[in-house]
DRENPA-3360 file (N, C-alpha, C; in nm, 2 decimals, always signed):
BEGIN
1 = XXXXXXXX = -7.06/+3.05/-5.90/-6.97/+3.16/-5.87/-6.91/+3.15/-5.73 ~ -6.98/+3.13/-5.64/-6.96/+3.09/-5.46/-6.86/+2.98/-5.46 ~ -6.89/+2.89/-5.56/-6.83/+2.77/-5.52/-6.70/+2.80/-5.63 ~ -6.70/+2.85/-5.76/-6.56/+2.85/-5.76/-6.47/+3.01/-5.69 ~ -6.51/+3.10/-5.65/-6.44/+3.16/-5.53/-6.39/+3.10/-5.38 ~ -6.51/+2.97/-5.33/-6.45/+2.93/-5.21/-6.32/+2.82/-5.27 ~ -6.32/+2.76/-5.40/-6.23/+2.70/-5.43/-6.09/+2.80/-5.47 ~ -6.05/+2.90/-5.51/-5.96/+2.98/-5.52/-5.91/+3.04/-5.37;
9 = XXXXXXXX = -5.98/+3.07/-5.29/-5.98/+3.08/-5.16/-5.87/+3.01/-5.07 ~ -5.92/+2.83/-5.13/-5.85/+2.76/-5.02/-5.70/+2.76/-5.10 ~ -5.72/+2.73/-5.24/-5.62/+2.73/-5.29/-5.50/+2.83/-5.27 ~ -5.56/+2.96/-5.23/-5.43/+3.02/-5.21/-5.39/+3.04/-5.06 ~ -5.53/+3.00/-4.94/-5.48/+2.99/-4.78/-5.38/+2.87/-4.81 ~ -5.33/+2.77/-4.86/-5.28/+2.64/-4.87/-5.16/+2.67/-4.92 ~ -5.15/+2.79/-5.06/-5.03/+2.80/-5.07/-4.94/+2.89/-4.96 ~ -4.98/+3.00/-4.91/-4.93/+3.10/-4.84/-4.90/+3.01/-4.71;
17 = XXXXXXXX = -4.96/+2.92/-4.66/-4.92/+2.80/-4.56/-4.79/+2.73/-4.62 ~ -4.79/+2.69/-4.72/-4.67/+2.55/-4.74/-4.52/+2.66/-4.79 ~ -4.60/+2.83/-4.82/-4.44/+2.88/-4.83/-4.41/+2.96/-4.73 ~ -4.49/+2.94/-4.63/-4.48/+3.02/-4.47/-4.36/+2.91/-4.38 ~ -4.42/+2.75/-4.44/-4.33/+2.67/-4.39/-4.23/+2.62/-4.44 ~ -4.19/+2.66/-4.58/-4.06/+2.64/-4.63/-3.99/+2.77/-4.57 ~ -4.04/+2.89/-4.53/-3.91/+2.98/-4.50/-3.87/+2.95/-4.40 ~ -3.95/+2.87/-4.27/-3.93/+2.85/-4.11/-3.80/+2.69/-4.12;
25 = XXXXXXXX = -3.85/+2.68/-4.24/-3.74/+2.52/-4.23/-3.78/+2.48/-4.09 ~ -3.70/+2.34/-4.12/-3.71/+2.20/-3.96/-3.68/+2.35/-3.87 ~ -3.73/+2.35/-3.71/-3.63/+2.34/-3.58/-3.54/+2.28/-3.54 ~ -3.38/+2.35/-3.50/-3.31/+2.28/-3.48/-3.29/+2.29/-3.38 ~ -3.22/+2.16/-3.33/-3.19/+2.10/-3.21/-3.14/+2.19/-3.10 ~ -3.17/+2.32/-3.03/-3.07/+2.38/-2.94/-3.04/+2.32/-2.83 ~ -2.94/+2.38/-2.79/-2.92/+2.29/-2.66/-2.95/+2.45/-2.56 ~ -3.01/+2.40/-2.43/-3.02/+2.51/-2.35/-2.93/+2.58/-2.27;
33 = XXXXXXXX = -2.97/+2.71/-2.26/-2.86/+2.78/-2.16/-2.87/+2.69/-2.04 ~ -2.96/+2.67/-2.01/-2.93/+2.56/-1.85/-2.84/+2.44/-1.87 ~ -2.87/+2.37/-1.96/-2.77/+2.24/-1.99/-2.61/+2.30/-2.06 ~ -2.61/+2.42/-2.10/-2.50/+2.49/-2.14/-2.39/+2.48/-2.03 ~ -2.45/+2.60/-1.91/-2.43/+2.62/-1.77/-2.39/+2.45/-1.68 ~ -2.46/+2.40/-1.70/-2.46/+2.29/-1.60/-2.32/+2.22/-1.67 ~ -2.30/+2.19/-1.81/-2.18/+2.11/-1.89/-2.08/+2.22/-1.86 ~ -2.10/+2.31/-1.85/-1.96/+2.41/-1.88/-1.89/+2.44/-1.72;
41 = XXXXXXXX = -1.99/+2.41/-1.60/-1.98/+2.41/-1.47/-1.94/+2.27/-1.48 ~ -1.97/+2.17/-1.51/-1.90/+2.04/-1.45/-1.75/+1.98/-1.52 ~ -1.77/+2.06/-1.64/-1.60/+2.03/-1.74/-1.48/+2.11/-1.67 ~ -1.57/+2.20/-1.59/-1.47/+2.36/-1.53/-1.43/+2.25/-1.38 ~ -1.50/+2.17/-1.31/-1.47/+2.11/-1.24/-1.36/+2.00/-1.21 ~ -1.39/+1.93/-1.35/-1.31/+1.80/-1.39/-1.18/+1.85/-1.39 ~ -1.13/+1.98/-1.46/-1.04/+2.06/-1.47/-0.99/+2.08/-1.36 ~ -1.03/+2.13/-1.27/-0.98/+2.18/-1.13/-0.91/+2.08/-1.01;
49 = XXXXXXXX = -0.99/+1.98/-1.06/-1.00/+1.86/-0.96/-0.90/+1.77/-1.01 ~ -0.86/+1.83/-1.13/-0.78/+1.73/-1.22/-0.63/+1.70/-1.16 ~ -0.65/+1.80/-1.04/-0.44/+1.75/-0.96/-0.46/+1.67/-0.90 ~ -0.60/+1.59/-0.82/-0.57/+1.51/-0.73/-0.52/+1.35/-0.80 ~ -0.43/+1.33/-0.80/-0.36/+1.21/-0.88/-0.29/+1.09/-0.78 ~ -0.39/+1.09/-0.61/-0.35/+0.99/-0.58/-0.41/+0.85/-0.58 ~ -0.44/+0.84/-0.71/-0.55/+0.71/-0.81/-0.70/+0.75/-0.74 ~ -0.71/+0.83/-0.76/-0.87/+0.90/-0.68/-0.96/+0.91/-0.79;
57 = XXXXXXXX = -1.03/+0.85/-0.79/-1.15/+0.85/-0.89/-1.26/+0.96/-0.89 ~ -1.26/+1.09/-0.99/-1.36/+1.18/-0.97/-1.50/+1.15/-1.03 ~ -1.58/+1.20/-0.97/-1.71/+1.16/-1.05/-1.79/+1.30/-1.03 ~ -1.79/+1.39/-1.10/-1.92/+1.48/-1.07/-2.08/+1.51/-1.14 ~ -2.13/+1.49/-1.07/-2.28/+1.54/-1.04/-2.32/+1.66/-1.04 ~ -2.37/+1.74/-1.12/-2.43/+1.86/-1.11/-2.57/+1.84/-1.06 ~ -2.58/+1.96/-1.00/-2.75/+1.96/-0.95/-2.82/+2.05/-1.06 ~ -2.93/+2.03/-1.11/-2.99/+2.08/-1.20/-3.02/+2.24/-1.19;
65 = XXXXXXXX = -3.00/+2.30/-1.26/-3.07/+2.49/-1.26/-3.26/+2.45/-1.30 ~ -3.26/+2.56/-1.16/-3.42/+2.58/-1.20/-3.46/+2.58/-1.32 ~ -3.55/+2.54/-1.41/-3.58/+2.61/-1.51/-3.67/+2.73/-1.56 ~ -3.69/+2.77/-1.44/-3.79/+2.90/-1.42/-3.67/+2.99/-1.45 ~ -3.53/+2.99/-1.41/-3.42/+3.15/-1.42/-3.41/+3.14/-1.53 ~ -3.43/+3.27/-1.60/-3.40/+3.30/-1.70/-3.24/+3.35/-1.73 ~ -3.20/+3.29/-1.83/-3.09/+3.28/-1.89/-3.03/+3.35/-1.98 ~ -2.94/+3.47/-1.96/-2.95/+3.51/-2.13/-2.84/+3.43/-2.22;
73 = XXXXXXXX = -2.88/+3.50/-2.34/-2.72/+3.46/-2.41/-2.60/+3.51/-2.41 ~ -2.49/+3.43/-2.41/-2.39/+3.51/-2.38/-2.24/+3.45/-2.52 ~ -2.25/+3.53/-2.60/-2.18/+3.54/-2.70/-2.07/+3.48/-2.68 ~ -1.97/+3.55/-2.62/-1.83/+3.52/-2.54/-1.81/+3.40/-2.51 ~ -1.90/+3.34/-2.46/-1.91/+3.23/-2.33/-1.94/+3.24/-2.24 ~ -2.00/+3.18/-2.11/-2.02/+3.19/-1.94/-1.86/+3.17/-1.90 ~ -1.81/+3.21/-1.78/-1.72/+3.25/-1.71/-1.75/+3.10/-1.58 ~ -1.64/+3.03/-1.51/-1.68/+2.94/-1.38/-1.55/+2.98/-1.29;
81 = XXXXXXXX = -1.62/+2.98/-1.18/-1.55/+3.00/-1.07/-1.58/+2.94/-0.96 ~ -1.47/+2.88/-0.86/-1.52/+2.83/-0.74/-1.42/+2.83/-0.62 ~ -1.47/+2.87/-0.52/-1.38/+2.93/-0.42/-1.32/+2.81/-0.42 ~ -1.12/+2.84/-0.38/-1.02/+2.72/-0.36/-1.10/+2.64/-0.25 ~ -1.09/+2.69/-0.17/-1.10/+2.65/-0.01/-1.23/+2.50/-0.01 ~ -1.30/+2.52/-0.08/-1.43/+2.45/-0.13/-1.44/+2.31/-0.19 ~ -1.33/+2.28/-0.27/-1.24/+2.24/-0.41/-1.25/+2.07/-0.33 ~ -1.21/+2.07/-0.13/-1.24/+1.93/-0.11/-1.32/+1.88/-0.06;
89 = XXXXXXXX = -1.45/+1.95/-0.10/-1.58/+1.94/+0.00/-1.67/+1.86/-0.10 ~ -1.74/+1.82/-0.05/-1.87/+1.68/-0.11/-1.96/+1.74/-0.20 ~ -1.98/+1.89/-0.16/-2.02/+1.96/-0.23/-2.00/+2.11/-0.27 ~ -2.00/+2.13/-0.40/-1.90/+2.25/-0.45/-2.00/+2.32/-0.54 ~ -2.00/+2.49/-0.50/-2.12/+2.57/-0.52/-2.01/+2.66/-0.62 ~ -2.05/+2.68/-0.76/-2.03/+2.75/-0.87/-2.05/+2.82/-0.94 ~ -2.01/+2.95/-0.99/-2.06/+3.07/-0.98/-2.01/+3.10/-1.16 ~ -2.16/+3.10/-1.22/-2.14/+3.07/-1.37/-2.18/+3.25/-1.38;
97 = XXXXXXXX = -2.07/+3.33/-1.49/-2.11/+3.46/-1.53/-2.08/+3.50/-1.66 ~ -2.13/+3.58/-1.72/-2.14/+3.63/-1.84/-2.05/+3.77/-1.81 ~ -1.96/+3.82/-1.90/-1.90/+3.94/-1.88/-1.99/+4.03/-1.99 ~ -2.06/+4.00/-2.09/-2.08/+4.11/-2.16/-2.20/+4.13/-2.09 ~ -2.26/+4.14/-2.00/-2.40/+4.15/-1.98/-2.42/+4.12/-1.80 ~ -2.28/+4.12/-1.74/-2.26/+4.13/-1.60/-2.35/+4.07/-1.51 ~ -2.43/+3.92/-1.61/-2.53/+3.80/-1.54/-2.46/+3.71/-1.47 ~ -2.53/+3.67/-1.37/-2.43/+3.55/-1.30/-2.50/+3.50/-1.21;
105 = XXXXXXXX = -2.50/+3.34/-1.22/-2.59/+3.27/-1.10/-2.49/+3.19/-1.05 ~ -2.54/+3.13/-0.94/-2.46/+3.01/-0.88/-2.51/+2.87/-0.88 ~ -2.45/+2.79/-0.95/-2.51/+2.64/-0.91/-2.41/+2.51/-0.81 ~ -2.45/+2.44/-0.86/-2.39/+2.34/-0.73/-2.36/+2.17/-0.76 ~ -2.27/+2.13/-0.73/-2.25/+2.00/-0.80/-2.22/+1.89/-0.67 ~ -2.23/+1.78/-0.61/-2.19/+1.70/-0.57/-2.06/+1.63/-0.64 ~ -1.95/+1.62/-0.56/-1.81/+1.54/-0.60/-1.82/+1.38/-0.55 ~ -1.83/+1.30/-0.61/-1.78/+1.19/-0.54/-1.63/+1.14/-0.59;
113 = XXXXXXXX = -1.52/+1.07/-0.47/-1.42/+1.04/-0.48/-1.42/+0.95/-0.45 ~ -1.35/+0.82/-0.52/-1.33/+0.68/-0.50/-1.19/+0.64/-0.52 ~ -1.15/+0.54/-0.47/-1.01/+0.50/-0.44/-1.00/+0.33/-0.45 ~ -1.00/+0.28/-0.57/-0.93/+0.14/-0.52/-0.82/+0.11/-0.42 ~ -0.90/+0.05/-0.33/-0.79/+0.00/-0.21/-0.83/-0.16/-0.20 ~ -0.72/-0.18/-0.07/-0.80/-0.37/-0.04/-0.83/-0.34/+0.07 ~ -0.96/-0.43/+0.04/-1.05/-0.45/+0.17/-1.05/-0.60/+0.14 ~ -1.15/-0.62/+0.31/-1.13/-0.79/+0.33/-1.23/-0.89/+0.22;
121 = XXXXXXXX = -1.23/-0.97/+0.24/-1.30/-1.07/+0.16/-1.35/-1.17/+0.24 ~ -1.46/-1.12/+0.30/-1.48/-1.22/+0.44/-1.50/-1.14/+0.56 ~ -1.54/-1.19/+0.69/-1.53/-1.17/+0.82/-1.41/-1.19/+0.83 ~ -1.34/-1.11/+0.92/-1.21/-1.16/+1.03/-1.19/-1.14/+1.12 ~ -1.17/-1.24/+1.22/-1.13/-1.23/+1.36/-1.03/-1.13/+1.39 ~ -1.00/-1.07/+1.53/-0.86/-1.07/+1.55/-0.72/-1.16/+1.58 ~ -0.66/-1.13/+1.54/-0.50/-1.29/+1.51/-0.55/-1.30/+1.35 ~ -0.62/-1.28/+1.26/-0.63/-1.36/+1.14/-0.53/-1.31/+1.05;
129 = XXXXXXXX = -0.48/-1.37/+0.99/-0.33/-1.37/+0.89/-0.36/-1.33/+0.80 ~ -0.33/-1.21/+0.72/-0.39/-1.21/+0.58/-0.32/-1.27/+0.52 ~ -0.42/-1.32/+0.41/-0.35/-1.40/+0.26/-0.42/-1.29/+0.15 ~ -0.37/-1.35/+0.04/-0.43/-1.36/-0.08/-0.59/-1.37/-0.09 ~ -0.61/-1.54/-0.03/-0.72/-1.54/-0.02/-0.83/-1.53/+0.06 ~ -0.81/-1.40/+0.16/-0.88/-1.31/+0.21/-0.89/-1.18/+0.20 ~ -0.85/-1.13/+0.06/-0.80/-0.97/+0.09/-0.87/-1.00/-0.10 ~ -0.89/-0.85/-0.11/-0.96/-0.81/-0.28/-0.95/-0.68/-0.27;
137 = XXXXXXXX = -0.98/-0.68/-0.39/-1.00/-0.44/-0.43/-1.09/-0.42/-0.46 ~ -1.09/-0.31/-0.42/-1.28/-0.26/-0.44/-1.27/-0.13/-0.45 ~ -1.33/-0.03/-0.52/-1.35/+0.12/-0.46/-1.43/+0.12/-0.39 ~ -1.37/+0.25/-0.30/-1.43/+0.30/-0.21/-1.43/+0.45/-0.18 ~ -1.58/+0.50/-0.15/-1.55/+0.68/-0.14/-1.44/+0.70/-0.04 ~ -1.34/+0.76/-0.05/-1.24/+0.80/-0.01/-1.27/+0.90/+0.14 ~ -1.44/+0.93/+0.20/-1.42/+0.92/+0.34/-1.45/+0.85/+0.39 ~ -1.45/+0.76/+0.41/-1.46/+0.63/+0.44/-1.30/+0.60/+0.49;
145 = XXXXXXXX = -1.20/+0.64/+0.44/-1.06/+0.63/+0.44/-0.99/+0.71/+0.55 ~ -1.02/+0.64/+0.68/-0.99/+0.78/+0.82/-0.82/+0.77/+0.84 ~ -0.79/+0.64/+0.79/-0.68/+0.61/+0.82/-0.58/+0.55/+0.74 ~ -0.46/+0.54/+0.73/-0.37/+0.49/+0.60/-0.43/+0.37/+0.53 ~ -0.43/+0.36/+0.41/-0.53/+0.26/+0.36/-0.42/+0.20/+0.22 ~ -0.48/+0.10/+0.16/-0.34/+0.02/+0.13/-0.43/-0.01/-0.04 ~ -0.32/+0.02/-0.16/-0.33/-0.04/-0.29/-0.30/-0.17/-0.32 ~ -0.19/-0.20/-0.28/-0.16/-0.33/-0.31/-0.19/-0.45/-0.23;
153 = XXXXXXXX = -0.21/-0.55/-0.30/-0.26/-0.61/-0.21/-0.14/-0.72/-0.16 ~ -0.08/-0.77/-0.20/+0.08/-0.83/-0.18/+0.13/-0.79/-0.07 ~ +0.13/-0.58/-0.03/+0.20/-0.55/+0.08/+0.12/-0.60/+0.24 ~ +0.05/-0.66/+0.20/-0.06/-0.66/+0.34/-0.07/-0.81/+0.36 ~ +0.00/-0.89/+0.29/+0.03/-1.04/+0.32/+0.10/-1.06/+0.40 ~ +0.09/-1.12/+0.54/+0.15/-1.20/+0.64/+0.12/-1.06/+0.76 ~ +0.04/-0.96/+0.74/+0.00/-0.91/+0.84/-0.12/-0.97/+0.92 ~ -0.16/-0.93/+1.07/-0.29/-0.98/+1.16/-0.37/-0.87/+1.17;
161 = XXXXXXXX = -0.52/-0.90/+1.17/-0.61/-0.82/+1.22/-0.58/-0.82/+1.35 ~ -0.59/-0.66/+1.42/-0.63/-0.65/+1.57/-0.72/-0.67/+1.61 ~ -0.87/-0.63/+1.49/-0.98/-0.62/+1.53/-1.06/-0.69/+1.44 ~ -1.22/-0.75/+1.54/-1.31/-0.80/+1.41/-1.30/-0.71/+1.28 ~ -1.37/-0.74/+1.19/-1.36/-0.64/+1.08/-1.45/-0.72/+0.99 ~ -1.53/-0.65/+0.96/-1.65/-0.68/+0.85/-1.64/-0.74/+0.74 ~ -1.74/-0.77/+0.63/-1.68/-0.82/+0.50/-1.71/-0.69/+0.38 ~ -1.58/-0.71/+0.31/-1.57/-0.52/+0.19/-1.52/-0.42/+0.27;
169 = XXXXXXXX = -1.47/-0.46/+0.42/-1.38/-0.30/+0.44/-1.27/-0.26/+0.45 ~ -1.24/-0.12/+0.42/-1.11/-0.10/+0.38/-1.02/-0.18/+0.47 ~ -0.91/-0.24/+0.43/-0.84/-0.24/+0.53/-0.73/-0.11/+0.57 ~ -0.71/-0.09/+0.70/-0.66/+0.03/+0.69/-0.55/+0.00/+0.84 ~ -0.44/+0.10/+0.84/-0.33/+0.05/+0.90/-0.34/+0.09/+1.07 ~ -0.47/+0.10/+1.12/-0.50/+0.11/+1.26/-0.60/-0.05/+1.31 ~ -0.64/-0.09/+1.19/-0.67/-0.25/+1.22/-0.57/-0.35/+1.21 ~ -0.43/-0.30/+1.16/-0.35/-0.46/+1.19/-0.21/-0.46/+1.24;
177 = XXXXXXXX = -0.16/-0.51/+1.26/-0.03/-0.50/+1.27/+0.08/-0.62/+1.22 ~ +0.15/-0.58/+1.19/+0.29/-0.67/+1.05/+0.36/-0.71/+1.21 ~ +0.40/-0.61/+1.28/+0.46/-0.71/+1.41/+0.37/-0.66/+1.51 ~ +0.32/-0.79/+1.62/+0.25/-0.72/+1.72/+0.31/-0.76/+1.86 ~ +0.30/-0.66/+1.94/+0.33/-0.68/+2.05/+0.36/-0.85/+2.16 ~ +0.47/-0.88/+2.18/+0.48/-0.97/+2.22/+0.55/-1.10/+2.11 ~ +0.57/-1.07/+1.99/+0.60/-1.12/+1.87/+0.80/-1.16/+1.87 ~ +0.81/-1.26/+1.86/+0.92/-1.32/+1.87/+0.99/-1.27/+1.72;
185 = XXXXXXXX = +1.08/-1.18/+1.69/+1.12/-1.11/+1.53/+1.26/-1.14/+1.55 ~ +1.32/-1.14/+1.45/+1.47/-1.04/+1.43/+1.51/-0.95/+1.37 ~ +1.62/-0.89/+1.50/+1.65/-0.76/+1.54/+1.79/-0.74/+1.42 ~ +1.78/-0.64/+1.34/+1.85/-0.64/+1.22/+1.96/-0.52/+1.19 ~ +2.07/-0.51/+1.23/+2.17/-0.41/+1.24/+2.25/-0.39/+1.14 ~ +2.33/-0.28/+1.13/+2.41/-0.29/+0.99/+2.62/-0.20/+1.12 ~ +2.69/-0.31/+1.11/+2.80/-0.21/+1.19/+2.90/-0.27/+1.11 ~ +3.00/-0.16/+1.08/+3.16/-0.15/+1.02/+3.12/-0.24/+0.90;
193 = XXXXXXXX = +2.99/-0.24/+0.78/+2.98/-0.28/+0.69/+2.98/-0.40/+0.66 ~ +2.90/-0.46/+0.80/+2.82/-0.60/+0.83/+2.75/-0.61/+0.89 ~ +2.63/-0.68/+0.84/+2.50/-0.68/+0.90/+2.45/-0.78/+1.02 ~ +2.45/-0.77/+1.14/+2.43/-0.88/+1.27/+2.28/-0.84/+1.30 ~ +2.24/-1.00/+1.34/+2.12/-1.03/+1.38/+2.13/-1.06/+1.50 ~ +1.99/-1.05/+1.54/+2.01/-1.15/+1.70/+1.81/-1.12/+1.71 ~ +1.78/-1.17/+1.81/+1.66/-1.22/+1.81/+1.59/-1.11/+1.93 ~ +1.49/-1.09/+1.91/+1.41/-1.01/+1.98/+1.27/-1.00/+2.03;
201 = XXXXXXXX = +1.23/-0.95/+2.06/+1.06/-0.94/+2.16/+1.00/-0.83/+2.13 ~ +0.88/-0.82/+2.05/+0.84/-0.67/+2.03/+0.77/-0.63/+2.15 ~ +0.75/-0.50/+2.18/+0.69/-0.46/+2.28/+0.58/-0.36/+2.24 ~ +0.56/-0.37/+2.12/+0.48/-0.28/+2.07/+0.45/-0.32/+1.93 ~ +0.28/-0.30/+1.89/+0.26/-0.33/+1.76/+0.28/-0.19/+1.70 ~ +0.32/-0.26/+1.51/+0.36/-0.14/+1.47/+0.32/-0.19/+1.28 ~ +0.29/-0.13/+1.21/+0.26/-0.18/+1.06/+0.45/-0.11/+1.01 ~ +0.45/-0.16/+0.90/+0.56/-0.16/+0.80/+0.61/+0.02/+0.83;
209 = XXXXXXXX = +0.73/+0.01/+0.83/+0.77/+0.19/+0.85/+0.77/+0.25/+0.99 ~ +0.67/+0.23/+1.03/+0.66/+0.25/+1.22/+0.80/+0.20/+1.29 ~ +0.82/+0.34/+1.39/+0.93/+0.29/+1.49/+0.88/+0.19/+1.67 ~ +0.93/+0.09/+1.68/+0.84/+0.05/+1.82/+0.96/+0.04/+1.89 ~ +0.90/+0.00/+2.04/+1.04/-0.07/+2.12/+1.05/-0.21/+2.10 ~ +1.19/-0.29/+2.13/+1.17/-0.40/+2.09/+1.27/-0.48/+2.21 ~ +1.26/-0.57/+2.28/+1.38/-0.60/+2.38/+1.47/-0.67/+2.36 ~ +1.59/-0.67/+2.33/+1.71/-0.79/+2.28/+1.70/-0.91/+2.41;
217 = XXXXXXXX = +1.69/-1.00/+2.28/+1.67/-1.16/+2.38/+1.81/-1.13/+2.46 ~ +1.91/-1.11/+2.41/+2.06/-1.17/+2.45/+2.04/-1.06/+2.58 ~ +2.05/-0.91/+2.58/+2.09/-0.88/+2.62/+1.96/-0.79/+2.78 ~ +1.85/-0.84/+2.66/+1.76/-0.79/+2.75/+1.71/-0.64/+2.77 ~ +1.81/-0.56/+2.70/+1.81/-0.42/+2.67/+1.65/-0.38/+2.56 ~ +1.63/-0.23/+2.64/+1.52/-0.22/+2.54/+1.55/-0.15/+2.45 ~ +1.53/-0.18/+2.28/+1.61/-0.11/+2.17/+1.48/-0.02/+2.12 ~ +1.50/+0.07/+2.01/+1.42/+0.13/+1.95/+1.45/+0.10/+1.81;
225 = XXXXXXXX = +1.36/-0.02/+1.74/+1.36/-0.03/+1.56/+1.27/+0.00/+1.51 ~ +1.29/+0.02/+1.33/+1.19/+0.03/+1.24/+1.13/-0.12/+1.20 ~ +0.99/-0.10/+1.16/+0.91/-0.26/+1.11/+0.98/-0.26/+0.98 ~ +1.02/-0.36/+0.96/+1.10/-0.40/+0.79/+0.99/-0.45/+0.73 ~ +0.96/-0.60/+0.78/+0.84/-0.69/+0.76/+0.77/-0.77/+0.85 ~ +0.67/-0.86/+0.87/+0.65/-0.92/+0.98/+0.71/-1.01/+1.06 ~ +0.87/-1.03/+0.97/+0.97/-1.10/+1.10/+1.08/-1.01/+1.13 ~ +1.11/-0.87/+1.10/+1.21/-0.88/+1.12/+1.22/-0.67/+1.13;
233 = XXXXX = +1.31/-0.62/+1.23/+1.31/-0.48/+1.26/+1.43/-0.45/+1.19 ~ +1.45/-0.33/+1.22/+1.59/-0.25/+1.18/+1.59/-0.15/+1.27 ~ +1.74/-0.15/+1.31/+1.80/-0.09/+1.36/+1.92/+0.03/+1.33 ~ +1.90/+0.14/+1.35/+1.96/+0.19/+1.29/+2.11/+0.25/+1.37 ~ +2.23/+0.24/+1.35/+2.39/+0.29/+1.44/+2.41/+0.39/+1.37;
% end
């Protein structure tokens, strides 16, 4: 009698178990309010950041939420906000809120920005000529970039370093000059709808675009031209 009651016993603790776990089904997969927050904070970012379109490469990094704050749910969706002013800083503090339930924390993401430019390929002296085969592209975080910095690499052919310059750095338009000071060029004019040359002396270095002085061989006068290219100024009547 003992032994067929402990057998009915288990038999029915066994079933009331296997249909306890057919009503619970598998767990599924949630994803958490923190990793919700953190994706919905960094997609809100990518967005925002999305005008800078001078070939600037965004990358952002969220910092992780505690996992101790509790989180509620928020039907609607979380809300992201982040002060303009903030938007070009290394790091950007985000302020994730729920309207039905008036919750809201702040978290925080690191931006990195990168910029293919050309940097050198090699040591270089100062006087060294760029070519082809000393110049390459590389990204680079964009502070790093103090000064006008160059995409192409073709535009920076037949310019000189002023200064030593490392190997991988940007090159940038306070290290070189297209005409430098003392440089034998020609002086390039446009009058009554023809164009006269005559030969000149720079007196000042200057990269592509820059206005310098420049002295006419002939006349010895000191003129004021724009850099065209590394042989040759313009003048404007």
């Amino acid at each position: 009698m003992t032994r067929q009651f402990a057998t009915r016993l288990s038999g029915l603790l066994a079933g009331v178990l296997m249909t306890a776990m057919a009503q619970a089904g598998p767990t599924p997969a949630t994803k958490s309010q923190h990793a919700v927050i953190e994706q919905g904070a960094k997609d809100y970012l990518l967005s925002v950041l999305a005008h800078e379109d001078d070939g600037t490469d965004i990358q952002v990094e969220m910092v992780s939420i505690d996992e101790r704050i509790a989180i509620p749910e928020c039907p609607q969706g979380f809300q992201y906000h982040a002060d303009g002013a903030s938007l070009g800083q290394s790091y950007i503090s985000v302020r994730a809120s729920c309207r039905a339930n008036d919750w809201y924390l702040f978290t925080s993401a690191h931006i990195n920005r990168t910029r293919k430019v050309v940097v050198t390929a090699g040591m270089l002296s100062p006087g060294t000529l760029l070519t082809s085969e000393n110049l390459k592209t590389a990204d680079i975080d964009v502070n790093r970039l103090r000064h006008t910095a160059y995409t192409d690499l073709e535009q920076l052919v037949g310019a000189r370093m002023k200064r030593r310059v490392r190997d991988s750095q940007p090159v940038q338009s306070n290290m070189l000059c297209f005409v430098c000071k003392g440089d034998r060029i020609t002086i390039s004019a446009n009058m009554a709808g023809m164009q006269v040359k005559t030969a000149g002396i720079a007196q000042q270095d200057g990269v592509v675009g820059d206005t310098i002085q420049v002295i006419n061989a002939s006349s010895q006068k000191t003129i004021v031209a724009q850099v065209a290219n590394a042989q040759e100024v313009v003048v404007s009547l």
